[in-house]
C-alpha positions, 0 to 999 in steps of 0.5 A: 188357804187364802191371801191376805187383803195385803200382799205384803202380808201374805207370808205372815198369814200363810204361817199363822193359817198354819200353825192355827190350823194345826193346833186346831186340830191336833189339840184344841179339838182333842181338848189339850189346847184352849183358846187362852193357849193358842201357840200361835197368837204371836204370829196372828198378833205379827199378821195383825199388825201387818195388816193394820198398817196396810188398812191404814194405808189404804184408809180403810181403816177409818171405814172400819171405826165408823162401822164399829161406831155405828153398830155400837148399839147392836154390839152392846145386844149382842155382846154385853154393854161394853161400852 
């Protein structure tokens, strides 16, 4: 598995990788897991909120929305007219 773009996170993403990992495998592939219940969304939904902080830090995140932004248009292709 590999880091986190965050060092501080990395402890965070090493548990989330393998939880997924393990319920990817031994019940989502097998059919008696689904995505709506992924055991493991706590600690991505921790790992994320992790990383936020570090990408807010290093202003990366501005960059982000203003790529969000303008690909809007191709999103909306892509994934429906959500906007």
């Amino acid at each position: 598995m590999s880091q986190s773009l965050a060092t501080q996170c990395n402890e965070l993403k090493e548990r989330y990788d393998t939880c997924f990992l393990k319920w990817y495998s031994e019940k989502y592939l097998r059919g008696i897991g689904t995505a709506e219940n992924n055991e493991c969304q706590d600690l991505f939904k921790e790992y994320n909120k992790c990383l936020k902080v570090a990408l807010k830090e290093r202003g990366i995140d501005k960059l982000l929305e203003e790529a969000r932004e303008d690909n809007k248009e191709n999103d909306a292709v892509y994934f429906g007219n959500k906007k």
